[in-house]
Every structure is written in structure tokens, then in C-alpha cells.
N, CA, C and O atoms as a GROMACS GRO file, in nm:
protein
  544
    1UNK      N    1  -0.234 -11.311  -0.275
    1UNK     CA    2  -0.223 -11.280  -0.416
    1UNK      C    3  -0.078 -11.301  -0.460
    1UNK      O    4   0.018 -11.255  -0.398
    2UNK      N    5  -0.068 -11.377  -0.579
    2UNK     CA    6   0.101 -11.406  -0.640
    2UNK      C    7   0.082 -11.304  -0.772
    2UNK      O    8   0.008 -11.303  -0.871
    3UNK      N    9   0.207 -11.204  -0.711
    3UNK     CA   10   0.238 -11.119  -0.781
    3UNK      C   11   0.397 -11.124  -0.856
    3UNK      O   12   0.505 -11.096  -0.805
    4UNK      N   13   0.371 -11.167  -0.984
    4UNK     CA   14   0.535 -11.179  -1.063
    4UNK      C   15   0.567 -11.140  -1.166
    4UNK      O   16   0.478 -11.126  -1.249
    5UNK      N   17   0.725 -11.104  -1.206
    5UNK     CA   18   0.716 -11.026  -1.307
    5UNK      C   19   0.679 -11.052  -1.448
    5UNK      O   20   0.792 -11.100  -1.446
    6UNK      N   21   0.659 -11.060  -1.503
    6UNK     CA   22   0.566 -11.050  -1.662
    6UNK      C   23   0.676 -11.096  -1.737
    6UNK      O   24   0.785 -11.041  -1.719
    7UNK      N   25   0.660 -11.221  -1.846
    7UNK     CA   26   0.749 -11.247  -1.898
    7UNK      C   27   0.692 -11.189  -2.050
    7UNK      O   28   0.603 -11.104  -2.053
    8UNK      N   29   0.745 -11.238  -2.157
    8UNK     CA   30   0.726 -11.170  -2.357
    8UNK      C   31   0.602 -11.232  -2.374
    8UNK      O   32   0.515 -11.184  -2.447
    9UNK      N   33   0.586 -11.353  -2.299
    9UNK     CA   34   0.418 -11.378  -2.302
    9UNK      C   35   0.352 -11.378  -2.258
    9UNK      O   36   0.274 -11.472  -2.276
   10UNK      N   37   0.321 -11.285  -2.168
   10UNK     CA   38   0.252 -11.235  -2.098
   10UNK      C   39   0.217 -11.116  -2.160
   10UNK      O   40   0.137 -11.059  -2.086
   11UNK      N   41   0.240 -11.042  -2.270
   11UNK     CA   42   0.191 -10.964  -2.323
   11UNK      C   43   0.017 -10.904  -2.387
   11UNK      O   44  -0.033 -10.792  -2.378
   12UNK      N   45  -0.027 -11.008  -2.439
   12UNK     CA   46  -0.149 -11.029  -2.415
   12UNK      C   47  -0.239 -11.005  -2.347
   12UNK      O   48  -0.335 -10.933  -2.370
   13UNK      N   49  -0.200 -11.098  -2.208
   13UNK     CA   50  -0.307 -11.057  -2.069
   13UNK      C   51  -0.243 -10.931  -2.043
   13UNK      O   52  -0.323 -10.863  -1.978
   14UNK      N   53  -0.137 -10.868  -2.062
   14UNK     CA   54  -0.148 -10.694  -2.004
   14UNK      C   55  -0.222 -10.619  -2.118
   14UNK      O   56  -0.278 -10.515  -2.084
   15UNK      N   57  -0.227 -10.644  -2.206
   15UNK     CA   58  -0.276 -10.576  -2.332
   15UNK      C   59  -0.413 -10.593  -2.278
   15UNK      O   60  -0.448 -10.492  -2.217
   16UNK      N   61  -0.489 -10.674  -2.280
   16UNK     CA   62  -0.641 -10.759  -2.269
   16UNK      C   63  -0.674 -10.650  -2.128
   16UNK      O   64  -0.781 -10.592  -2.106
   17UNK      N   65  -0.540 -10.644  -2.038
   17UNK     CA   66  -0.634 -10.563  -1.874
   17UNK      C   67  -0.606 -10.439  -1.885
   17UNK      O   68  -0.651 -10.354  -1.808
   18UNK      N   69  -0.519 -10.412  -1.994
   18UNK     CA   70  -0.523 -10.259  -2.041
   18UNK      C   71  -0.628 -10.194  -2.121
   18UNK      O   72  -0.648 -10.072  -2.119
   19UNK      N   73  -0.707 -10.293  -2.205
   19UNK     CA   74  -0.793 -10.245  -2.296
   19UNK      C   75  -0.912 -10.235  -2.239
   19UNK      O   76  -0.990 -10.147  -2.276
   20UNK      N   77  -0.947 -10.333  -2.132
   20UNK     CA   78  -1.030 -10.336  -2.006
   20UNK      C   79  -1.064 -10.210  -1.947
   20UNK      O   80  -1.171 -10.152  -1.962
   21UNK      N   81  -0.946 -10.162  -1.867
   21UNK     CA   82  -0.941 -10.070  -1.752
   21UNK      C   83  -0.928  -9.906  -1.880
   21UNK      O   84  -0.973  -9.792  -1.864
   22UNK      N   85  -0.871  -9.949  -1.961
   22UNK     CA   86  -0.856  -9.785  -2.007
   22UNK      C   87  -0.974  -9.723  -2.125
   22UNK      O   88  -1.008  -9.606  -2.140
   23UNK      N   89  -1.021  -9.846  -2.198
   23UNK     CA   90  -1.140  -9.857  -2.261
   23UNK      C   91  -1.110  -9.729  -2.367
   23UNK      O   92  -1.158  -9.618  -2.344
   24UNK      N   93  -1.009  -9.760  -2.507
   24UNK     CA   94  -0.949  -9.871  -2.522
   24UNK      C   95  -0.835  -9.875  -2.448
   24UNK      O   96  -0.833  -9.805  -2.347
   25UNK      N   97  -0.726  -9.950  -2.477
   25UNK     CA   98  -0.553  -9.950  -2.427
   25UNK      C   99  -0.523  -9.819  -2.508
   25UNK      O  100  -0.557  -9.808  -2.625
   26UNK      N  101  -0.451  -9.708  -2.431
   26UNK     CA  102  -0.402  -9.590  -2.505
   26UNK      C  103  -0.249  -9.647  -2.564
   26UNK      O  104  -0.184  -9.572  -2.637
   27UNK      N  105  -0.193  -9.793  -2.523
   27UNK     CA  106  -0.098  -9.853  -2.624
   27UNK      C  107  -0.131  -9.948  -2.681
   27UNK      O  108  -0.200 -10.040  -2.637
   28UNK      N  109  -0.076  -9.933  -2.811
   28UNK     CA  110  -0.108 -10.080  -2.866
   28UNK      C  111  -0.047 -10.242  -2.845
   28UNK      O  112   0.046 -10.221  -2.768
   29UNK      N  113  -0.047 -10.330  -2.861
   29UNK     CA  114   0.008 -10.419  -2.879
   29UNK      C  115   0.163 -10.462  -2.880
   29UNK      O  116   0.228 -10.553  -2.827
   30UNK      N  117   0.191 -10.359  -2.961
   30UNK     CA  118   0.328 -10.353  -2.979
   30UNK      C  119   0.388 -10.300  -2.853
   30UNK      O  120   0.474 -10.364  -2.794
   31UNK      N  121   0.362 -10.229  -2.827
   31UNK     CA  122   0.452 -10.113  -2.688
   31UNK      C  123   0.458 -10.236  -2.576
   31UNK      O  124   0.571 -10.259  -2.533
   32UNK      N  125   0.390 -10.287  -2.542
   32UNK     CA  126   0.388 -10.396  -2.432
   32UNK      C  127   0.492 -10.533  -2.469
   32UNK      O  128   0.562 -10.596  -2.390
   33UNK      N  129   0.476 -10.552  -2.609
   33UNK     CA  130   0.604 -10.647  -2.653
   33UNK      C  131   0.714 -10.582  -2.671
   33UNK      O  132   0.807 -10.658  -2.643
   34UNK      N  133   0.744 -10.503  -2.697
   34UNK     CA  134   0.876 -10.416  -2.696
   34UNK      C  135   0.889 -10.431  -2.554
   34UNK      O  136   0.956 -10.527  -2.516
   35UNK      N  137   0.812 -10.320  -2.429
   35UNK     CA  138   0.870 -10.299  -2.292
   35UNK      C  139   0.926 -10.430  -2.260
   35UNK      O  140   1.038 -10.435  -2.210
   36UNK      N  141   0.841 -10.566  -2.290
   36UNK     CA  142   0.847 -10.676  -2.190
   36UNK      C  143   0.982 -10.726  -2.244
   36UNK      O  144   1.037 -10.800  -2.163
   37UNK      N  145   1.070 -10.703  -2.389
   37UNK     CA  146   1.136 -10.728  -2.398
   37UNK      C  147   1.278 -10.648  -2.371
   37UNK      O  148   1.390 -10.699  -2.372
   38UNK      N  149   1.246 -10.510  -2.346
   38UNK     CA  150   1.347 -10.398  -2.300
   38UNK      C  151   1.460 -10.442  -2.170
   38UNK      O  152   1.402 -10.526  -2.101
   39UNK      N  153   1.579 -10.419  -2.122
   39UNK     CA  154   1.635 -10.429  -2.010
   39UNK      C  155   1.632 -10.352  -1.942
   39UNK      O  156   1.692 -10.361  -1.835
   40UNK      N  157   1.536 -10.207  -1.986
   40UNK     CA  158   1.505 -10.152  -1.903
   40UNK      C  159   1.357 -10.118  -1.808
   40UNK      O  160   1.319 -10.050  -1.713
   41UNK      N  161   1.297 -10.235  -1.923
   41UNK     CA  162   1.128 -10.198  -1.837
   41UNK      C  163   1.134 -10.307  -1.762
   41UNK      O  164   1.238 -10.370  -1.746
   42UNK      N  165   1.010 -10.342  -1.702
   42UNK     CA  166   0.983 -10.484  -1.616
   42UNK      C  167   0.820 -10.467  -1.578
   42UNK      O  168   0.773 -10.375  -1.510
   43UNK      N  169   0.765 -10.548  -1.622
   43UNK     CA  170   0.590 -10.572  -1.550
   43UNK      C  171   0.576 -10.630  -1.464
   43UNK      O  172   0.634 -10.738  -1.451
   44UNK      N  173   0.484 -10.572  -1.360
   44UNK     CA  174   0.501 -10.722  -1.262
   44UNK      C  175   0.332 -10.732  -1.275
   44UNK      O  176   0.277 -10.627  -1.309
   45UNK      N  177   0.254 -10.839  -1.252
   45UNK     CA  178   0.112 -10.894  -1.287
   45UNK      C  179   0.124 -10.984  -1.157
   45UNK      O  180   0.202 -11.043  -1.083
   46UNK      N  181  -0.005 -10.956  -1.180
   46UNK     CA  182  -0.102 -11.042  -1.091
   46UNK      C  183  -0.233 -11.092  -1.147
   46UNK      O  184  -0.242 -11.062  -1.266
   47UNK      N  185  -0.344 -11.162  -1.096
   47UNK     CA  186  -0.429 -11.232  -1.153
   47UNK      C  187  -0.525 -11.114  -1.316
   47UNK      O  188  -0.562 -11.136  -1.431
   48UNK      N  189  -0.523 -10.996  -1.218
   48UNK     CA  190  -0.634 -10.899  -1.302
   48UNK      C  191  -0.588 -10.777  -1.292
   48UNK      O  192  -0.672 -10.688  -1.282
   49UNK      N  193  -0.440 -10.737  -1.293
   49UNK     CA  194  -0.359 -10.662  -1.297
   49UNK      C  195  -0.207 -10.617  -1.352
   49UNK      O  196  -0.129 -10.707  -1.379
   50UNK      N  197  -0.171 -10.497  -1.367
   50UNK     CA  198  -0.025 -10.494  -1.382
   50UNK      C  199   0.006 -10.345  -1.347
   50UNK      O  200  -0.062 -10.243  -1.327
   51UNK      N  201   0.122 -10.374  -1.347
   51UNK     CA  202   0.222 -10.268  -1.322
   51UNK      C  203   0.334 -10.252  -1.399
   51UNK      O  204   0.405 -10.351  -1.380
   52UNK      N  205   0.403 -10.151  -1.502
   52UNK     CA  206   0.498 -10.170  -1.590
   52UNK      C  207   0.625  -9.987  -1.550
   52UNK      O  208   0.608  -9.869  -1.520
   53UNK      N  209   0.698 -10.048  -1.568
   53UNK     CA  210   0.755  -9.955  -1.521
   53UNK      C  211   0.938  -9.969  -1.540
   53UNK      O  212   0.999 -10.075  -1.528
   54UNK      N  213   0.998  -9.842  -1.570
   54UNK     CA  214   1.158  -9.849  -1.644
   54UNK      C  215   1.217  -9.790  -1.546
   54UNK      O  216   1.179  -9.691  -1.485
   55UNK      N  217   1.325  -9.860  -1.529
   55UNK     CA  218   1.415  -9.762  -1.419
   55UNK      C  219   1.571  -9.744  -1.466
   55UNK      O  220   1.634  -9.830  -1.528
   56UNK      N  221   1.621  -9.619  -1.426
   56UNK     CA  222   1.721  -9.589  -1.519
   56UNK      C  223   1.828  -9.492  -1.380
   56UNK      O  224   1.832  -9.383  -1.324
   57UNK      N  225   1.896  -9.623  -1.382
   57UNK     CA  226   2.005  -9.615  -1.230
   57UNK      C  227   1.946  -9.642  -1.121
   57UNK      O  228   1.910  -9.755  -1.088
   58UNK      N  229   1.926  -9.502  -1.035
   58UNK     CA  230   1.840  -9.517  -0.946
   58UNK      C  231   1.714  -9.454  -0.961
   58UNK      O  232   1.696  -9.377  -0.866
   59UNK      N  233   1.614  -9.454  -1.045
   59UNK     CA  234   1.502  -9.374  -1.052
   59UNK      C  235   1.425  -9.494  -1.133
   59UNK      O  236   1.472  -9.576  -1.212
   60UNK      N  237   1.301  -9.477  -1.090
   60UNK     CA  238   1.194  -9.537  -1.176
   60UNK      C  239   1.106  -9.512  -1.197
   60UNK      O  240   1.048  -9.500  -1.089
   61UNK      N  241   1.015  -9.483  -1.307
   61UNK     CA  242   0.887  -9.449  -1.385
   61UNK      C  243   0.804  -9.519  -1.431
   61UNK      O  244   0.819  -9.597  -1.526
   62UNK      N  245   0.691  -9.495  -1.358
   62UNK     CA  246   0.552  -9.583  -1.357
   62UNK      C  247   0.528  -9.534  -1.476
   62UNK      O  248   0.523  -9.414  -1.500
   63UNK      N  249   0.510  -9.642  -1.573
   63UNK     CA  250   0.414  -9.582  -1.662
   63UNK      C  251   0.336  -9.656  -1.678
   63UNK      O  252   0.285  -9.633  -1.787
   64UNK      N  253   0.269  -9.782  -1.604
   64UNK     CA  254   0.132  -9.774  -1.593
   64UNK      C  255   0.054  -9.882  -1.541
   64UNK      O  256   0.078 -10.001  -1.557
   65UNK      N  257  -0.029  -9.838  -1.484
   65UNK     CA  258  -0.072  -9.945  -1.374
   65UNK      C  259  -0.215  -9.964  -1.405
   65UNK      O  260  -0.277  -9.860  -1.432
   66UNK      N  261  -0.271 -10.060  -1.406
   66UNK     CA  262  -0.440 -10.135  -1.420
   66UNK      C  263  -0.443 -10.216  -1.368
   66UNK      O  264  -0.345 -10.284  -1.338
   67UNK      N  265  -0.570 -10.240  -1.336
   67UNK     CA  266  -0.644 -10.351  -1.282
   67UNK      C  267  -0.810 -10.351  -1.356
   67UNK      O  268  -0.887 -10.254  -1.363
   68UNK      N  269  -0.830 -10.474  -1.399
   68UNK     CA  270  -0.925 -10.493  -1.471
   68UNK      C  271  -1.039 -10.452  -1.375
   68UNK      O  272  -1.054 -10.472  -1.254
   69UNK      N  273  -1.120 -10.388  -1.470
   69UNK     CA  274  -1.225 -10.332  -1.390
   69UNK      C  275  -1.332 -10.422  -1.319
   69UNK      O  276  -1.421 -10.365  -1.255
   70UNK      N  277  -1.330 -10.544  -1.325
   70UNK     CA  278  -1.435 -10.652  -1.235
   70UNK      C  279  -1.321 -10.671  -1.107
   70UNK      O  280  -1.332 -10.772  -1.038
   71UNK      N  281  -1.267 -10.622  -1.092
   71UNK     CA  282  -1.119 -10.663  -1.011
   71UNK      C  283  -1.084 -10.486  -0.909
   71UNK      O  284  -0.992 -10.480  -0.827
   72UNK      N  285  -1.137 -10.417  -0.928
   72UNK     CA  286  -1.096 -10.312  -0.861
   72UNK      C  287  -1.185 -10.269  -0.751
   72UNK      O  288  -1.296 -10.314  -0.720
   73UNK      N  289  -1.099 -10.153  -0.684
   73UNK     CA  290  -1.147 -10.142  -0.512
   73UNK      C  291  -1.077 -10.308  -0.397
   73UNK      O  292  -1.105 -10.331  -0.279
   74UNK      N  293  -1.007 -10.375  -0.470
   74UNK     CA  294  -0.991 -10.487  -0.389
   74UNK      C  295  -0.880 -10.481  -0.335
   74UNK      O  296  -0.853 -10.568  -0.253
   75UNK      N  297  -0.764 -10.356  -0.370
   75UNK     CA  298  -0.624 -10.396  -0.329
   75UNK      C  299  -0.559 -10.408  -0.405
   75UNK      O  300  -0.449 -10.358  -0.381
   76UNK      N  301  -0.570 -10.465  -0.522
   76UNK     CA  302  -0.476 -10.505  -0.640
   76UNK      C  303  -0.348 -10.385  -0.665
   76UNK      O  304  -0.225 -10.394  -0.667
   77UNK      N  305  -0.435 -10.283  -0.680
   77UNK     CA  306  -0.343 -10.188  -0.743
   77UNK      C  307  -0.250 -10.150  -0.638
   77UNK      O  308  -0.140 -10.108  -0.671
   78UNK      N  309  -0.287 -10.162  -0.501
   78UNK     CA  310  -0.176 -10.110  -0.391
   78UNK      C  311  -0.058 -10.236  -0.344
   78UNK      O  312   0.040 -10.212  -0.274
   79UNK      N  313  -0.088 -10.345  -0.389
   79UNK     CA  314  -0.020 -10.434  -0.429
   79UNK      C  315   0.086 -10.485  -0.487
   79UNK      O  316   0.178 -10.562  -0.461
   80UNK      N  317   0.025 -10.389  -0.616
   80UNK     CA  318   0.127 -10.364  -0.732
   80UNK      C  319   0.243 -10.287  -0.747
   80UNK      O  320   0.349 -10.300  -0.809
   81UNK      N  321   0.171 -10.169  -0.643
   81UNK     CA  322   0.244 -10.073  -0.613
   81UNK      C  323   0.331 -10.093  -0.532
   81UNK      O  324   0.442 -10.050  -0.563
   82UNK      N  325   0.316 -10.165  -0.399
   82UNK     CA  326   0.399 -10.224  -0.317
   82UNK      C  327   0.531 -10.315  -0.350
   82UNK      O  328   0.630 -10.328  -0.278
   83UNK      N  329   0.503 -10.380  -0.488
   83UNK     CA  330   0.612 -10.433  -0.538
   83UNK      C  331   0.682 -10.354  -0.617
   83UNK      O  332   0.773 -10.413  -0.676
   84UNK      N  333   0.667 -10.184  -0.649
   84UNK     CA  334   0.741 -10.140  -0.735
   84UNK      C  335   0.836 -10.072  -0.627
   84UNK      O  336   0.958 -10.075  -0.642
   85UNK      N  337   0.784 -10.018  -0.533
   85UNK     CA  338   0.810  -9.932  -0.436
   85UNK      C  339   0.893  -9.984  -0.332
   85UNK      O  340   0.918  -9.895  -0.250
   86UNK      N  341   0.953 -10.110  -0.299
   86UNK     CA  342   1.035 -10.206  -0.231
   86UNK      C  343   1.115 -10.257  -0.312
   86UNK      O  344   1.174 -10.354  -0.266
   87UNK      N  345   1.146 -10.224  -0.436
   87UNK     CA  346   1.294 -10.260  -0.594
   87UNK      C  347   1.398 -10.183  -0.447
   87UNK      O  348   1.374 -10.095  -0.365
   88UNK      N  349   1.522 -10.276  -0.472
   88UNK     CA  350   1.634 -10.169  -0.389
   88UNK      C  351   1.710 -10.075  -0.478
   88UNK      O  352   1.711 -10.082  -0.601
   89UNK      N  353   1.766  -9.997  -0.414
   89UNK     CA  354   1.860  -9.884  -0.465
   89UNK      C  355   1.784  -9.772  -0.513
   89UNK      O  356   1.857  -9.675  -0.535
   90UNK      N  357   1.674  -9.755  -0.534
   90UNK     CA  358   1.576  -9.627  -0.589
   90UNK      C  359   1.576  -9.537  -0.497
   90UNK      O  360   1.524  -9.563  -0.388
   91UNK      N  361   1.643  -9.395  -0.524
   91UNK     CA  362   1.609  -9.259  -0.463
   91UNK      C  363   1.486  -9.189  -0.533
   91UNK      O  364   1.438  -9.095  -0.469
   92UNK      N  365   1.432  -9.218  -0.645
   92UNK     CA  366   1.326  -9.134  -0.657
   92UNK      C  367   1.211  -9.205  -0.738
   92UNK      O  368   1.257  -9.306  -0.790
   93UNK      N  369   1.106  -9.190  -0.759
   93UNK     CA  370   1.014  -9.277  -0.830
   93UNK      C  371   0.892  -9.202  -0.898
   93UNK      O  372   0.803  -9.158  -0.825
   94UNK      N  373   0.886  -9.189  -1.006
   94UNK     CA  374   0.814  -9.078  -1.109
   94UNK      C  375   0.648  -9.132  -1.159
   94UNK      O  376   0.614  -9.247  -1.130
   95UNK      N  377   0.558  -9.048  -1.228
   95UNK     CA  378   0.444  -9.085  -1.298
   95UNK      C  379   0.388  -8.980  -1.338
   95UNK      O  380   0.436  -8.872  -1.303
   96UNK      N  381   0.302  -8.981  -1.399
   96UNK     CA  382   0.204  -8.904  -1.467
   96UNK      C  383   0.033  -9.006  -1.441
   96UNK      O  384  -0.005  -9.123  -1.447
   97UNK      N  385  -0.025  -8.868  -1.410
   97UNK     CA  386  -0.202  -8.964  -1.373
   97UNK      C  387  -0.262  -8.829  -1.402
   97UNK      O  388  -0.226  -8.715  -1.373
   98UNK      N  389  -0.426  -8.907  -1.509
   98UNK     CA  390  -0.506  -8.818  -1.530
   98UNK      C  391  -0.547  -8.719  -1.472
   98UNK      O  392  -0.634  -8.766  -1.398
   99UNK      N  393  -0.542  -8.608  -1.454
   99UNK     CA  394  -0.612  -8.511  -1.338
   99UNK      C  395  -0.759  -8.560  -1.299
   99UNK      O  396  -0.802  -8.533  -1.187
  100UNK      N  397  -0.833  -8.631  -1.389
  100UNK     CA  398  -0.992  -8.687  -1.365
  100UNK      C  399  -0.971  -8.824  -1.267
  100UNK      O  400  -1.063  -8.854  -1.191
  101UNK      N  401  -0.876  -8.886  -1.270
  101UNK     CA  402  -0.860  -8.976  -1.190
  101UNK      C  403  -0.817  -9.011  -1.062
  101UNK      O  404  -0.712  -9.065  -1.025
  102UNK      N  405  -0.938  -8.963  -0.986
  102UNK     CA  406  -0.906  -8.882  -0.846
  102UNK      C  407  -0.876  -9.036  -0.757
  102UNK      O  408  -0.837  -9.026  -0.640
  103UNK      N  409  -0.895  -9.168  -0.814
  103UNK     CA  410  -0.887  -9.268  -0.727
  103UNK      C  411  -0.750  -9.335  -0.730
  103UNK      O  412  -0.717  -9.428  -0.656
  104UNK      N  413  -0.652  -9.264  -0.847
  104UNK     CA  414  -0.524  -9.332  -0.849
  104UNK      C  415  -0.449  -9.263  -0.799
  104UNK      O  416  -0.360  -9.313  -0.729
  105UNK      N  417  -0.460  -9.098  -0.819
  105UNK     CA  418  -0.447  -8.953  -0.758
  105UNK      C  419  -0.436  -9.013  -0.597
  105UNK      O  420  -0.329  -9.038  -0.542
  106UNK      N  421  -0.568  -9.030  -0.534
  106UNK     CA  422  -0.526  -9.117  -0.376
  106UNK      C  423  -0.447  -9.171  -0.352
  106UNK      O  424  -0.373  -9.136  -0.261
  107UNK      N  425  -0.421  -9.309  -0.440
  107UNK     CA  426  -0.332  -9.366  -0.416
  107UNK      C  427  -0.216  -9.314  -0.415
  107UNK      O  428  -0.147  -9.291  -0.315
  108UNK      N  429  -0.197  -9.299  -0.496
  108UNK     CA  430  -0.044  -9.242  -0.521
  108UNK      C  431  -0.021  -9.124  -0.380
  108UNK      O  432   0.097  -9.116  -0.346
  109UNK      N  433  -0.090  -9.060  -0.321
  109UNK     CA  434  -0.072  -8.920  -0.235
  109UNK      C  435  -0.057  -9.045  -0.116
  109UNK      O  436   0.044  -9.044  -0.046
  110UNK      N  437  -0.154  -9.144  -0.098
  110UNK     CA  438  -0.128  -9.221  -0.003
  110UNK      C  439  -0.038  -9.287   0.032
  110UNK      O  440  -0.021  -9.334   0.144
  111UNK      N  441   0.068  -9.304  -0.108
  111UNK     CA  442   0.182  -9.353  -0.092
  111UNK      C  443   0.329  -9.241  -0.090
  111UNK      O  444   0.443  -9.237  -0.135
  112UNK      N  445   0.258  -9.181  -0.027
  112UNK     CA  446   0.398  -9.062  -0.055
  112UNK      C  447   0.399  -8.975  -0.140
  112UNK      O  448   0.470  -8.881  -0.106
  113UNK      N  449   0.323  -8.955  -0.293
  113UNK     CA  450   0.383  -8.920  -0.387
  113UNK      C  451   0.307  -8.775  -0.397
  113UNK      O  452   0.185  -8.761  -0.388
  114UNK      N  453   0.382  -8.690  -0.415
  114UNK     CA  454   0.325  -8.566  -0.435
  114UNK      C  455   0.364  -8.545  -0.588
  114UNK      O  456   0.450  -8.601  -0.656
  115UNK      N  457   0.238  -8.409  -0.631
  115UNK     CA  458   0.248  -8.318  -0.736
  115UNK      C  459   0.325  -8.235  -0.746
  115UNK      O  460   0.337  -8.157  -0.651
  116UNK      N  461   0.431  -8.214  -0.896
  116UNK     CA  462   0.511  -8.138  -0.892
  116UNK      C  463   0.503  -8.062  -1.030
  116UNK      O  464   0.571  -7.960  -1.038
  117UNK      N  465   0.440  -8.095  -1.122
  117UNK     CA  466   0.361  -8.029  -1.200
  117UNK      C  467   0.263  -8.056  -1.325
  117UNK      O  468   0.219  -8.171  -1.327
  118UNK      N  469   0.227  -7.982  -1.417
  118UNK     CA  470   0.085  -8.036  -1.475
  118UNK      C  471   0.119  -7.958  -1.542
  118UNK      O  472   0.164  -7.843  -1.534
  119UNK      N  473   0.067  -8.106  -1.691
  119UNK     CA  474   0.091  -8.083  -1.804
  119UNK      C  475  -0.062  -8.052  -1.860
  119UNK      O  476  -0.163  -8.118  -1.835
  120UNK      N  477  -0.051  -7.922  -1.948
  120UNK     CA  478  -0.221  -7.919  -1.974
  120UNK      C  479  -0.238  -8.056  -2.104
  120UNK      O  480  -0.160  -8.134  -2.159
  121UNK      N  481  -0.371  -8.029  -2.108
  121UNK     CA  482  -0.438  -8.113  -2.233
  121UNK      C  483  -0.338  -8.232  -2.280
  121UNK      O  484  -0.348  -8.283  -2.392
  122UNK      N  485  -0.262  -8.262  -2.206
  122UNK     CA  486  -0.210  -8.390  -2.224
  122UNK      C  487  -0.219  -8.486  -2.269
  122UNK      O  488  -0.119  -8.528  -2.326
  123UNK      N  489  -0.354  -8.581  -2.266
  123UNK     CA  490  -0.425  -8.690  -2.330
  123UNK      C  491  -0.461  -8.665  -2.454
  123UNK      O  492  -0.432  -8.577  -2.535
  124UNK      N  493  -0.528  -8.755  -2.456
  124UNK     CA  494  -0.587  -8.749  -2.641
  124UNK      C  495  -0.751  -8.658  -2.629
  124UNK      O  496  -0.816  -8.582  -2.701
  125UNK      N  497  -0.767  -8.739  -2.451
  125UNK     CA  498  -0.911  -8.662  -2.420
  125UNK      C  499  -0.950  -8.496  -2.404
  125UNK      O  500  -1.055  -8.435  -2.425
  126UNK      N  501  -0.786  -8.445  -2.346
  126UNK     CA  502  -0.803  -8.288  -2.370
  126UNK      C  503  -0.750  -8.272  -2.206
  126UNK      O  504  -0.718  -8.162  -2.162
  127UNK      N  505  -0.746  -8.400  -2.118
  127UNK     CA  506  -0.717  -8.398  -1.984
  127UNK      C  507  -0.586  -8.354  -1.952
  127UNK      O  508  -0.493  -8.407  -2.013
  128UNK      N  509  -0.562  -8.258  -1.859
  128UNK     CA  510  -0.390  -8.254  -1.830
  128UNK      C  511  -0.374  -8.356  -1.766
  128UNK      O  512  -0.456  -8.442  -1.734
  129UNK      N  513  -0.199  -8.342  -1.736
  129UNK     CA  514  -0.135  -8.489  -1.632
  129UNK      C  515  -0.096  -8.441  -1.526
  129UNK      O  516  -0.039  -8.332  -1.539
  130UNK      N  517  -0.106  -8.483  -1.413
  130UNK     CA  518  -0.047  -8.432  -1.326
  130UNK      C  519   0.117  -8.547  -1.285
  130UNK      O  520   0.132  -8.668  -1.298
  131UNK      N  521   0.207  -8.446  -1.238
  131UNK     CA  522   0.308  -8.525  -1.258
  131UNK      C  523   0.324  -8.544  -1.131
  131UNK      O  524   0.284  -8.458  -1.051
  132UNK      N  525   0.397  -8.681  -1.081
  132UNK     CA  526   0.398  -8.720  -0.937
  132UNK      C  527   0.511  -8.755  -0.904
  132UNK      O  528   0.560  -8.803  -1.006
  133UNK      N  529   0.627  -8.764  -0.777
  133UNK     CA  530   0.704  -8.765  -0.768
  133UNK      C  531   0.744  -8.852  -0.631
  133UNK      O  532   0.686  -8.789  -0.542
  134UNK      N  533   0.802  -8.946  -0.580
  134UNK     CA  534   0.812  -8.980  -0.448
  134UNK      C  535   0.957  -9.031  -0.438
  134UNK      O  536   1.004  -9.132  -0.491
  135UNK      N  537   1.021  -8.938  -0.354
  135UNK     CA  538   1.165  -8.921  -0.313
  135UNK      C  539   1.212  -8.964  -0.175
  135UNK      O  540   1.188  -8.906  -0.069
  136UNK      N  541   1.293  -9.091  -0.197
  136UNK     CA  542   1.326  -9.158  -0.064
  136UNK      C  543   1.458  -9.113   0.010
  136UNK      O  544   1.489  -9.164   0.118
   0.00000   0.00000   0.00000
């Protein structure tokens, strides 16, 4: 799988596998052309996926990872993850994930990352967040 970082046009296909996987995109259009143009965010994509995420010194914050749903259970997302999680110079690496979303919840525990606290009713759905943390 060729996984690279997301250029201003590439905005689209993250929008399109965001609206996919989150049913709808909880961002619009805009937020993804802004990040992709920020010096502080960076996407990295793959065929039916992404990963977007800001890092500020040494720390970086997932804020958000999909994989189109004809595309999942395959790896993609640990993939993705693998390329955020090998950036050099990072001592710590942050997120927030639905408390209902016990399959990204895995992931993430599988990769190190523990809970450090929870935000109630967080979403729009009424779901808290649980906040995740993985310190190298």
C-alpha cells in the first residue's frame, strides 16, 4: 500500500472518505482545505483512507483518521497510524475517540495509547470522548 502525504487537492477524496466512514463528515469541506493548507497540519492518504493530524514542537494530535467503509478490517487504518507514529522528534501523541467506537478504541490501546480522560456528551450524538494519550 502507497501511503503519502495529502496535497490542497487532495481535499476532496478526504472529504468524500470522511463522509463515507462518518456518515455524514462531522467537517465540512472547508476544514480539510484550510488543514491541507496549514504548516501545521499534514494528511497522509492512502487508496481508501486518511490520517490528518497537527503537531506543535514535539507533540501531535490525531484528529482524524478513516477509512472508507468498503475498505475496512484490512489494515488501512494501522497503516496510517504507523506513518503518524514513526514522524521523528515526538515525545507525546494525543486524540479523542468516540466512547461507542470500541474498534478504534483497540487500536489505539494496541498501539500504546491509553485513557486519560472523558469528556461527557461530547459529540453532536450525546457520546462522550475519551481522550488518549501515547508518551514516548
Amino acid at each position: 500500500m502507497i501511503i503519502r502525504q495529502a496535497k490542497t487537492e487532495d481535499a476532496r477524496l478526504i472529504f468524500n472518505i470522511a463522509e463515507a466512514a462518518f456518515v455524514p463528515s462531522p467537517w465540512p469541506m472547508a476544514v480539510f482545505e484550510h488543514e491541507l493548507s496549514s504548516p501545521r497540519s499534514r494528511y497522509f492518504i492512502a487508496n481508501a483512507g486518511f490520517i490528518g493530524v497537527t503537531q506543535i514542537i514535539d507533540e501531535i494530535e490525531i484528529g482524524s483518521l478513516a477509512v472508507h467503509p468498503d475498505y475496512q478490517r484490512r489494515g488501512i487504518a494501522q497503516q496510517l497510524l504507523n506513518q503518524v507514529l514513526k514522524q521523528p522528534k515526538v515525545k507525546r501523541f494525543l486524540l479523542e475517540v468516540d466512547e461507542t467506537n470500541i474498534s478504534a478504541i483497540q487500536l489505539y490501546e494496541k498501539n500504546g495509547f491509553q485513557a486519560y480522560f472523558r469528556r461527557e456528551k461530547y459529540y453532536k450524538n450525546g457520546h462522550a470522548a475519551i481522550m488518549m494519550e501515547r508518551n514516548i
